[in-house]
C-alpha positions as a printed Julia matrix, in Angstrom:
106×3 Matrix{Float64}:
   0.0    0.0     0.0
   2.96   2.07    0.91
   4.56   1.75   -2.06
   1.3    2.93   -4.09
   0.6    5.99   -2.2
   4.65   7.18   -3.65
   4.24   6.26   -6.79
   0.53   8.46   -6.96
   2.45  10.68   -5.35
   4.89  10.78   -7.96
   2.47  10.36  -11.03
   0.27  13.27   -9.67
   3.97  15.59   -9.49
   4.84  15.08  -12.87
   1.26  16.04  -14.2
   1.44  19.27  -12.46
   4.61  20.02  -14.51
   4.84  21.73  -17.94
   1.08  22.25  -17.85
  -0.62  24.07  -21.17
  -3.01  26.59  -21.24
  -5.73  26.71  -23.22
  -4.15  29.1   -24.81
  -1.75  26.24  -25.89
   1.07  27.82  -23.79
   3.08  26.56  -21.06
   3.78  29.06  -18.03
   7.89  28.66  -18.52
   9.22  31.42  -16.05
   9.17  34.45  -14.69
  11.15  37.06  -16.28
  10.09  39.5   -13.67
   7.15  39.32  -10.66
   5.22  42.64  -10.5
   2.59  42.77   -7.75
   0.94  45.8    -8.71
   0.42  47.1   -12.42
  -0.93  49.27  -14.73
  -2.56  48.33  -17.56
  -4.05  50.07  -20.59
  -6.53  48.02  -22.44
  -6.64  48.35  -26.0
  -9.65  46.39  -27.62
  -9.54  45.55  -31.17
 -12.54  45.24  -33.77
 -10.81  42.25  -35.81
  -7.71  40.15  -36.01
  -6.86  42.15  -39.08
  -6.52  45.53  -36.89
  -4.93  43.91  -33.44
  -2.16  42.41  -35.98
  -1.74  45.62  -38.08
  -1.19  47.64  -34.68
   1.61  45.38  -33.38
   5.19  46.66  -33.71
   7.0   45.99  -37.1
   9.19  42.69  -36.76
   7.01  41.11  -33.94
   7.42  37.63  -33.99
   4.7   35.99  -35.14
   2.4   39.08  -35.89
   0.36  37.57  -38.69
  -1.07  35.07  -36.36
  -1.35  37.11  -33.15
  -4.66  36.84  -30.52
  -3.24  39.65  -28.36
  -0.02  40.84  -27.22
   0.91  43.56  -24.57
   3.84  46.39  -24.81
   5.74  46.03  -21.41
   7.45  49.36  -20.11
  10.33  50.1   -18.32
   8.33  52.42  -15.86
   6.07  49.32  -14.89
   2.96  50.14  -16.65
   1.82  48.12  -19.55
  -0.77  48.27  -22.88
  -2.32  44.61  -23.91
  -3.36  44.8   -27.04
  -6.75  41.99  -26.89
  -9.89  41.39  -28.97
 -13.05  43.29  -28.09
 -15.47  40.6   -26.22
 -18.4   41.86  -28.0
 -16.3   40.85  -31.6
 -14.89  37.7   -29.76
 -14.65  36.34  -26.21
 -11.88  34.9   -25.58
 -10.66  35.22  -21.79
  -7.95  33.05  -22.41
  -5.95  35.4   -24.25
  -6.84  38.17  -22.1
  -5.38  36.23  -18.8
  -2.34  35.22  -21.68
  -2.01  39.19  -21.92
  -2.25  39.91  -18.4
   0.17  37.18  -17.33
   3.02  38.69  -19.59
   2.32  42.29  -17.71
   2.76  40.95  -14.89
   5.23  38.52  -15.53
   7.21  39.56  -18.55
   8.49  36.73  -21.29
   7.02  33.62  -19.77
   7.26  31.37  -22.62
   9.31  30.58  -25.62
């Protein structure tokens, strides 16, 4: 019995690592750990505008769902989809983790 409690034990650690979102990310790190921040919320009409109002040479920026300009005086504007064009609260909390975290994944 002993021995099955560890190895549950075990099984259940290793499924708590590495864990995606369903935003099909994995939290990787913390490049920073803000407590308090400010955040400007920019809500786009369609993909087409979020993407076009990304900075030149973002990685990825034809097949963006949000992204969020961090500053170096702690504030920060996430660029996300207007809920009434498209819910998606997944990318929103994606958004808000990188404000408050930084560069959490690859």
């Amino acid at each position: 019995m002993g021995k099955r409690l560890v190895l549950v034990g075990a099984l259940l650690a290793l499924l708590g690592c590495d864990q995606v979102g369903a935003d099909g990310y994995s939290f990787e790190r913390k490049e920073f750990d803000r407590k308090t921040v400010t955040i400007t919320l920019v809500e786009h009409k369609s993909l087409r505008e979020l993407r076009a109002a990304a900075p030149p040479g973002t990685p990825g920026r034809d097949t963006l769902f949000g992204f969020s300009i961090l500053k170096a005086d702690g504030t920060c504007e996430m660029h996300v989809m207007d809920p009434m064009v498209t819910w998606a609260p997944e990318h929103r909390g994606h958004e808000d983790a990188h404000c408050f975290h930084g560069r959490f994944h690859s």
